[in-house]
C-alpha positions as CSV (number, residue, x, y, z in Angstrom):
1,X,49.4,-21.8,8.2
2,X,47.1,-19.3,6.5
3,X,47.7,-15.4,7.2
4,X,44.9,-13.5,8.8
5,X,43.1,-11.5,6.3
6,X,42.4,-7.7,6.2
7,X,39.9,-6.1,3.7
8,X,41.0,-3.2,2.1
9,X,38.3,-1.5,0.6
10,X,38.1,2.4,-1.2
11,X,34.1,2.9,-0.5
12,X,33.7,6.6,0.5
13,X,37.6,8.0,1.0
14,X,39.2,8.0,4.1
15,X,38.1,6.0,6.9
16,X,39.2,5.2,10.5
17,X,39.3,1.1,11.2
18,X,39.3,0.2,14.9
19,X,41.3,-2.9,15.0
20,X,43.5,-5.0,16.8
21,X,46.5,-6.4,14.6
22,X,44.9,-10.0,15.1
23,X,41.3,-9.3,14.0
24,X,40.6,-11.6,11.3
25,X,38.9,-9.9,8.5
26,X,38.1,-11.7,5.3
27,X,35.0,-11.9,3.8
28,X,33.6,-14.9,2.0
29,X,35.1,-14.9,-1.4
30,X,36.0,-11.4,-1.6
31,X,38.5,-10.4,-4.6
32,X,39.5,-7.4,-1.9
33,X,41.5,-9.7,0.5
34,X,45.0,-9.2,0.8
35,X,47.8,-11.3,3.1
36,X,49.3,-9.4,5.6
37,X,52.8,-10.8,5.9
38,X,53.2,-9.0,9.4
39,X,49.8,-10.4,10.7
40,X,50.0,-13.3,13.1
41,X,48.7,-16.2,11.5
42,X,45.0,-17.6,13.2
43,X,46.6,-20.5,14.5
44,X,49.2,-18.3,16.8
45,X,45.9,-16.3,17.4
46,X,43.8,-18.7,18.8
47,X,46.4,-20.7,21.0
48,X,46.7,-17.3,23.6
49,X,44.2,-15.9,25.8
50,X,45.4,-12.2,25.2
51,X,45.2,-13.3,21.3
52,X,41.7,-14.9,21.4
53,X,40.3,-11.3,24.0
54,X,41.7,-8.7,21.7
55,X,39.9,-10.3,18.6
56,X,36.6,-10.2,20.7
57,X,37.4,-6.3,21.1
58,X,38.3,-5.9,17.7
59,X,35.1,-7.9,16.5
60,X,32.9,-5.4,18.5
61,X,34.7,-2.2,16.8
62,X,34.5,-3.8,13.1
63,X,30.7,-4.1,13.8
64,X,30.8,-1.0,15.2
65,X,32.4,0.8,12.3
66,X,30.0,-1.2,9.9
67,X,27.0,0.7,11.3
68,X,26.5,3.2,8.4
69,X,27.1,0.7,5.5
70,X,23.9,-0.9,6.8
71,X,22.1,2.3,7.1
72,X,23.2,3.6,3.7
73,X,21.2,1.7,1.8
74,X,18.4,0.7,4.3
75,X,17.3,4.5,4.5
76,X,18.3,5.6,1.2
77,X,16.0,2.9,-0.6
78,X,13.2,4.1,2.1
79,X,11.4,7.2,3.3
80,X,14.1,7.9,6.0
81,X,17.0,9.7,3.9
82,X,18.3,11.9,1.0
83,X,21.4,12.5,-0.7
84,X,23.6,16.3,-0.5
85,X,25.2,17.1,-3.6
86,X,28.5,15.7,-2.4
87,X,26.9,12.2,-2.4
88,X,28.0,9.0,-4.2
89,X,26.7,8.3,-8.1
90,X,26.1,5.2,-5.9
91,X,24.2,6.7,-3.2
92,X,21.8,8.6,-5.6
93,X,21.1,5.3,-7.5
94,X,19.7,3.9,-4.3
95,X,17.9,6.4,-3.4
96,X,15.7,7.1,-6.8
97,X,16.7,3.5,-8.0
98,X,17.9,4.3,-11.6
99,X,21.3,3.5,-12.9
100,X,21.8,0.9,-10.0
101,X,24.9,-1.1,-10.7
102,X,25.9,-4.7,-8.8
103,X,29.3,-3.7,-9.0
104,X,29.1,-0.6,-6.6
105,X,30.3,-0.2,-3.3
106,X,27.6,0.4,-1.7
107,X,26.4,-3.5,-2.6
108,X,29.8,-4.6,-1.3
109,X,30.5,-3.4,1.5
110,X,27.7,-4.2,3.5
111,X,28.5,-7.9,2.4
112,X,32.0,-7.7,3.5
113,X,32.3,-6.4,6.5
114,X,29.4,-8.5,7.9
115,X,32.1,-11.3,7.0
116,X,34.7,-9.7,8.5
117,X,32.6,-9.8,11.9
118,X,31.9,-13.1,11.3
119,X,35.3,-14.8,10.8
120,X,36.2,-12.5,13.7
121,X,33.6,-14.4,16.0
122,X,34.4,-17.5,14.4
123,X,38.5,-17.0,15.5
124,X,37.3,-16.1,19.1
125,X,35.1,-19.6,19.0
126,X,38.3,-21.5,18.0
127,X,40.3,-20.0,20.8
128,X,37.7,-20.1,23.0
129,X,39.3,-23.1,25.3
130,X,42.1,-20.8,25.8
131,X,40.0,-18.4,28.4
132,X,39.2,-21.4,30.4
133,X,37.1,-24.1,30.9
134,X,33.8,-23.0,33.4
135,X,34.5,-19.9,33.8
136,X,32.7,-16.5,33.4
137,X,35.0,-14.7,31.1
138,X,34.9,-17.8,28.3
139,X,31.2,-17.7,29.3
140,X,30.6,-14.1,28.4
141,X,33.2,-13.9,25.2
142,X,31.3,-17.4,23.6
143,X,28.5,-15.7,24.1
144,X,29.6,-12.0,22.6
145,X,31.1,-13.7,19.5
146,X,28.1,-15.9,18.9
147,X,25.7,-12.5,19.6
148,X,27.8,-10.3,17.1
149,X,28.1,-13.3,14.6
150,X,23.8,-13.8,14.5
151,X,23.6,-9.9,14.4
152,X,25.9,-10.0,11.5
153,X,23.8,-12.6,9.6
154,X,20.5,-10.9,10.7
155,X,21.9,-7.4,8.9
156,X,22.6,-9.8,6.4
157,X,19.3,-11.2,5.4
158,X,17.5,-7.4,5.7
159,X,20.3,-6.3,2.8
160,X,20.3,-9.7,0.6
161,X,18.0,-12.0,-0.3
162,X,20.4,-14.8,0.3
163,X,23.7,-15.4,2.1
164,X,26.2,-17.8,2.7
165,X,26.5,-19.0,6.1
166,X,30.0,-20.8,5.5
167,X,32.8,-18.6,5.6
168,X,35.6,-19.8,3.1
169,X,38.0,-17.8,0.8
170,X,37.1,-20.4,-2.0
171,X,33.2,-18.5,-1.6
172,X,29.8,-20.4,-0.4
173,X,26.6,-20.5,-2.2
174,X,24.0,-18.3,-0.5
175,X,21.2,-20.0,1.1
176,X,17.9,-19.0,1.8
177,X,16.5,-16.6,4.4
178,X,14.7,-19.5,6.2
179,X,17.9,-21.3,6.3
180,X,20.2,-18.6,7.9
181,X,17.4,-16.9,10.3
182,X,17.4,-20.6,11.5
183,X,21.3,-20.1,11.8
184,X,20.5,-16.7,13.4
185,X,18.0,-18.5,15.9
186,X,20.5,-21.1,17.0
187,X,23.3,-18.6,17.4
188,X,21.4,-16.5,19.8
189,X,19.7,-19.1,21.7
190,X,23.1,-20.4,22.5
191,X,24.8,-17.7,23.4
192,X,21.5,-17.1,26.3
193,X,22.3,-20.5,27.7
194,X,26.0,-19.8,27.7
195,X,25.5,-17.2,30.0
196,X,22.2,-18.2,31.9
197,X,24.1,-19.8,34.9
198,X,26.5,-16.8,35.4
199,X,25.6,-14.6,37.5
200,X,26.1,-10.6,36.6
201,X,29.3,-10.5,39.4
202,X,30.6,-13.0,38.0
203,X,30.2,-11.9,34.6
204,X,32.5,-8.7,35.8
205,X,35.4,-9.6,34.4
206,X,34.1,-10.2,31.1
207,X,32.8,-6.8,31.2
208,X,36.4,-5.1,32.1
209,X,38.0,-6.8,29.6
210,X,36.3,-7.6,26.6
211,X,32.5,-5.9,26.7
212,X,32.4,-2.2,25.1
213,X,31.4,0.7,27.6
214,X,27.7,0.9,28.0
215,X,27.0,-2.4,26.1
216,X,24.5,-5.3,27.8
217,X,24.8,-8.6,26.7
218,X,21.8,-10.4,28.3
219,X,19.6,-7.6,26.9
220,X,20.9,-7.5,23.2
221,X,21.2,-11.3,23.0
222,X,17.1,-11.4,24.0
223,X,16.7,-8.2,22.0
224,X,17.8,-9.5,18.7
225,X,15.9,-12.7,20.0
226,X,12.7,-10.6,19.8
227,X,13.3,-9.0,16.5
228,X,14.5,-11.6,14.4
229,X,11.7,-14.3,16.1
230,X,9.2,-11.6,14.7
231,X,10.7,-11.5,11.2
232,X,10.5,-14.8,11.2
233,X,6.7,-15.0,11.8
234,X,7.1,-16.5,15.4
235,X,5.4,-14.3,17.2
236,X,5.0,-16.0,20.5
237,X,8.8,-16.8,20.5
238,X,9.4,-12.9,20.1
239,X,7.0,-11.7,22.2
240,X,8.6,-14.3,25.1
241,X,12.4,-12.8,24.5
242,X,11.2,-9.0,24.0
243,X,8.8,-9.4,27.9
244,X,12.7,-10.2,28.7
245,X,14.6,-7.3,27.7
246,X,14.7,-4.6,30.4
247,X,12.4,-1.2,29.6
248,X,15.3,0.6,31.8
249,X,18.6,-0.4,30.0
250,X,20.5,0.9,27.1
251,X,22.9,-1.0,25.2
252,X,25.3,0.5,23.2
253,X,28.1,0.5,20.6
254,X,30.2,3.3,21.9
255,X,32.7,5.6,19.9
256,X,35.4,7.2,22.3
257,X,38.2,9.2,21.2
258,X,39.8,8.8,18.5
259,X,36.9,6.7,17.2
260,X,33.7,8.7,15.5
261,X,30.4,7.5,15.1
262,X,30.4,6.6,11.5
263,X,27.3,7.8,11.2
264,X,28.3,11.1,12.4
265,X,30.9,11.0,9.6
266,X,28.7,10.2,6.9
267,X,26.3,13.1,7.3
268,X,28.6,16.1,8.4
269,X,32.4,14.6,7.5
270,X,31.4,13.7,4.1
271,X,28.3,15.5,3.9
272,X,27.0,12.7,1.6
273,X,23.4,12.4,3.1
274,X,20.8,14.4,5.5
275,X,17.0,13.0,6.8
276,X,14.3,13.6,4.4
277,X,11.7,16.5,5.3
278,X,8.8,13.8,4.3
279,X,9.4,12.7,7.4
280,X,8.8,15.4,9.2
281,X,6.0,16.8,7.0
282,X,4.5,13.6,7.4
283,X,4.4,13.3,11.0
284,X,1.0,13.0,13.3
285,X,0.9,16.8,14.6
286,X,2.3,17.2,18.9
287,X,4.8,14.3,17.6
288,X,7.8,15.0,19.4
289,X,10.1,12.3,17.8
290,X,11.2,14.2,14.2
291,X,12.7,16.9,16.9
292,X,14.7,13.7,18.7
293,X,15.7,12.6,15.2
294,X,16.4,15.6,13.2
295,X,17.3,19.3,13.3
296,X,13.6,21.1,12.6
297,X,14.9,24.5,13.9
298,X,16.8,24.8,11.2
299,X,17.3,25.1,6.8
300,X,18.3,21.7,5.6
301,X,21.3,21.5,2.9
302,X,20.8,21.2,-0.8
303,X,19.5,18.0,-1.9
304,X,20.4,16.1,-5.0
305,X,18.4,15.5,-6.9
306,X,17.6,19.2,-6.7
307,X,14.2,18.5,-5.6
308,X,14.6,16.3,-2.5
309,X,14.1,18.4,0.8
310,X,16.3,17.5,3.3
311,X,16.8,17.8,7.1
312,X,19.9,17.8,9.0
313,X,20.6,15.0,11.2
314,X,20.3,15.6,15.0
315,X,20.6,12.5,16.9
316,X,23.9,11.2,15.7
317,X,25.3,14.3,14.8
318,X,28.8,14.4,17.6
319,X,31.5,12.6,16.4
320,X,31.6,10.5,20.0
321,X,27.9,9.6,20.0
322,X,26.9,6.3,20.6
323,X,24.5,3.7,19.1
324,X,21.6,1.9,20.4
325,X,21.8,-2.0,19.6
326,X,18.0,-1.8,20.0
327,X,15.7,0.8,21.8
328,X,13.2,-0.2,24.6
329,X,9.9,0.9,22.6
330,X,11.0,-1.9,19.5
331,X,10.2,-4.4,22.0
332,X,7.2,-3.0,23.1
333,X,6.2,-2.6,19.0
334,X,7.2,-5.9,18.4
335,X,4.9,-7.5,20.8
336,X,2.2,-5.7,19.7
337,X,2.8,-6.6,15.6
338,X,2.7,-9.9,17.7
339,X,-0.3,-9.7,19.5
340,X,-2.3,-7.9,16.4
341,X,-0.7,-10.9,14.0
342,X,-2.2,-13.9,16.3
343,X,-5.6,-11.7,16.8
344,X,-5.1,-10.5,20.2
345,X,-6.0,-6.7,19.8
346,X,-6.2,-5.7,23.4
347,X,-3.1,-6.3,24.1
348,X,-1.9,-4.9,21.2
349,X,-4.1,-1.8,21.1
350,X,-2.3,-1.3,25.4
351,X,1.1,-1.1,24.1
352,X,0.7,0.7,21.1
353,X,-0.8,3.7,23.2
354,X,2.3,3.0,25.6
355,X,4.3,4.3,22.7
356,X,2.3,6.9,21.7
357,X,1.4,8.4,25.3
358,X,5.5,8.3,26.7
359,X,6.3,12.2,27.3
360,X,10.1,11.3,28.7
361,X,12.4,8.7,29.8
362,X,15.5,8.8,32.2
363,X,17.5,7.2,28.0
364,X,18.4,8.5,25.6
365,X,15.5,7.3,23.8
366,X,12.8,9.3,21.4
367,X,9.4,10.1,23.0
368,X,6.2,10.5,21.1
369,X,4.1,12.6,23.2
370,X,0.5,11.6,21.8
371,X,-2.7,11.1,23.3
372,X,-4.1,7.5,22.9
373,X,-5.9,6.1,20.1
374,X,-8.9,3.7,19.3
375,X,-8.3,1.1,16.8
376,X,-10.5,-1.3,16.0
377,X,-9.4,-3.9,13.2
378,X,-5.8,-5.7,12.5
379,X,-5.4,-3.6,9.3
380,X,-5.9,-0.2,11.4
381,X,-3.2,-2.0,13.9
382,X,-0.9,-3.0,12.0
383,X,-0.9,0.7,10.1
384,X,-0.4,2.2,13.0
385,X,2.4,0.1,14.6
386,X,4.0,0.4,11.1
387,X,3.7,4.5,11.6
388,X,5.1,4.0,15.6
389,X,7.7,1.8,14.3
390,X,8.8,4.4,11.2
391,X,8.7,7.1,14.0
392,X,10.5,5.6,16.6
393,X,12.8,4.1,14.8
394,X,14.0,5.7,12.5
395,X,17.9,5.6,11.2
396,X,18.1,1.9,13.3
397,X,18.8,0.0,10.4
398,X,15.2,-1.5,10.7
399,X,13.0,0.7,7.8
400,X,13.8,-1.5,4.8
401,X,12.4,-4.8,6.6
402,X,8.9,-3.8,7.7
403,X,8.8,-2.6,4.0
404,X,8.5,-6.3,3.5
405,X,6.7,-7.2,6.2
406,X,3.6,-4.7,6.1
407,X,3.7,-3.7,2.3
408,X,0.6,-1.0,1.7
409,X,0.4,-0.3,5.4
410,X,3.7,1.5,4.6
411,X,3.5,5.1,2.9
412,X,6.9,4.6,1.1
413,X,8.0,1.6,-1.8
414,X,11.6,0.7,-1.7
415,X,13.5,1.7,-5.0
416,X,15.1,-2.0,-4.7
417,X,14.0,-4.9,-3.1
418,X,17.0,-6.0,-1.9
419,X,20.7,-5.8,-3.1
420,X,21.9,-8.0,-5.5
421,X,25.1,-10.6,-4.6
422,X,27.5,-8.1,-5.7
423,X,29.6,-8.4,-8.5
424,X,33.0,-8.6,-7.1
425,X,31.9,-11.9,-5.4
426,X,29.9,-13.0,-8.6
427,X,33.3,-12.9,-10.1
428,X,35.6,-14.8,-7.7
429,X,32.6,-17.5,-7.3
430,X,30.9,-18.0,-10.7
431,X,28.5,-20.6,-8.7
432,X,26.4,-17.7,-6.6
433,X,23.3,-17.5,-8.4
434,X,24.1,-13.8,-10.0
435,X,21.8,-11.8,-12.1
């Protein structure tokens, strides 16, 4: 029987993982892994209901805890952060782009622990006949692990160019974007029809049991629906899922005690990056979102390189803080990319001023606070919903794909175009296409 595998990994000093003793966690190919003698094996995993729940917790905190290797390099190659002088060699090659090395951390990481997730979802799948045939709870977890596994892929295919899809210790070839937002697509549209004869009582259970605190799985599974339909170009496939997600819910990774947003920890535990004052400076004056997002009352740290100007963080700055999946004004910019795309500028034109005109909200969600605006052609649409989109959401994880999606509409160039296969896995599987 093969041992369940944990990856061990030095990438910024010490660091709290959140997992149960059965999570599986091996990445595809990784030279990292190590066998855990005292692990249960996957087999004795999967043939017990407790064993098969507690690996659907545990999958939920490893993506949890995998939050700031995503935004690392998404908003150090961007406009969205800077590096302190206590930053990573690593860190500073991402964010000016010289010196970059495939054999850093910072290209592993997000690689790995996107695996880890995913043979974590894949173990719950295995076991799922062990929760029960027909009922809600195997309902709900199919439908978390399938969820978490597309979200994994989709943070994937923003990082990489290509991924593998197959999860083997042996290593898979990467395939193309097409090819796993296809995967994505089938994972997602799945998990909705596992779940779209249970009703929300009945789904109760599920929610005790395995679902974090203040996380909603019919929203996220339609959310991610929405955003990775409009990478994809199918715009009338995201706008449909996005006019399902509800404008009034939050859903949430959470980080109760002794957990800490790893975010949070990244910017005041290890002081290795702070927001960039470009993006306040750069703001439409009466914006009240770089006041949601960073500390503007107050002198930033030192920046290095000695020139970068640099913010402190304010929305993730308490170690318990929790982080949205999505927010509820993506939806509403994605639906009007989607409507200015398919030339449809009325409707686009109404929800961009939706964003710009919100003064509050009963979430935890930024506001913009602008009057409305009159915009005329697709290129003056699509500049501005690339402006709402930098604005609103900012530090999501989401900066370094609408780089690619509305090029010179942008005001920033990424320093890399994507991160290359990194090295470590180049080296274990000579057949990945490696630079």
């Amino acid at each position: 029987m093969t041992p369940i595998r944990r990856i061990i990994s030095a990438a910024r000093g010490p660091r709290k993982w959140v997992l149960v003793a059965a999570v599986a966690a091996g990445a595809a190919g990784c030279s990292l892994e190590l066998t855990n003698p005292n692990a249960p094996t996957e087999e004795t995993v999967v043939s017990d209901l407790d064993g098969v729940l507690a690996v659907a917790v545990g999958m939920q905190d490893q993506f949890a805890q995998t939050i700031d290797d995503y935004m690392v390099t998404n908003s150090l190659v961007t406009d969205e952060w800077g590096t302190r002088t206590a930053s990573l060699i690593a860190y500073q090659s991402l964010l000016t782009g010289d010196n970059f090395d495939d054999s850093y951390l910072v290209v592993l990481t997000p690689w790995a622990r996107s695996y880890s997730v995913i043979k974590s979802a894949n173990t719950v799948l295995a076991g799922a006949d062990q929760i029960g045939t027909g009922s809600a709870l195997r309902a709900g977890t199919v439908a978390l692990a399938r969820l978490f596994k597309a979200m994994s892929y989709g943070m994937l295919i923003q990082q990489y160019e290509q991924v593998p899809i197959a999860v083997t210790t042996e290593g898979s070839l990467p395939q193309p974007r097409a090819i796993v937002l296809d995967t994505i697509f089938a994972l997602l549209e799945s998990a909705r029809a596992e779940i779209a004869s249970v009703s929300d009582a009945d789904l109760a259970g599920f929610r005790t049991r395995v679902a974090g605190t203040g996380f909603d799985l019919r929203n996220t599974i339609d959310a991610m629906l929405a955003r990775y339909y409009l990478i994809a170009g199918r715009y009338n496939d995201a706008i449909t899922a996005a006019n399902r997600v509800s404008p009034t819910i939050l859903s949430v990774l959470a980080y109760p005690d002794p957990t800490v947003n790893p975010v949070q920890n990244l910017a005041f535990g290890l002081n290795y990056v702070a927001g960039l004052n470009s993006f306040v400076t750069q703001a439409e004056a009466g914006d009240l979102r770089p006041a949601y997002w960073l500390n503007t009352t107050t002198a930033g740290p030192a920046g290095n390189p000695v020139d970068t100007a640099l913010r402190f963080l304010r929305k993730y700055s308490t170690r318990n803080e929790s982080f949205p999946l999505y927010l509820p004004d993506e939806m509403k910019l994605i639906k009007a990319e989607a409507f200015a795309r398919t030339s449809r500028p009325a409707e686009a034109l109404v929800l961009i001023n939706e964003v710009r005109t919100q003064t509050s909200s009963p979430l935890d969600e930024p506001v913009a606070g602008l009057p409305p605006i009159v915009l005329v052609t697709q290129a003056e649409m699509l500049a501005e919903i690339a402006r709402q989109r930098r604005y609103e959401l900012y530090e999501q994880g989401l900066r370094w794909e609408d780089t690619r999606r509305f090029g010179t509409a942008l005001t920033t160039t990424p320093t890399l175009s994507f991160l290359p296969i990194p090295q470590q896995e180049c080296d274990v599987n000579p057949a990945n296409p490696c630079g």
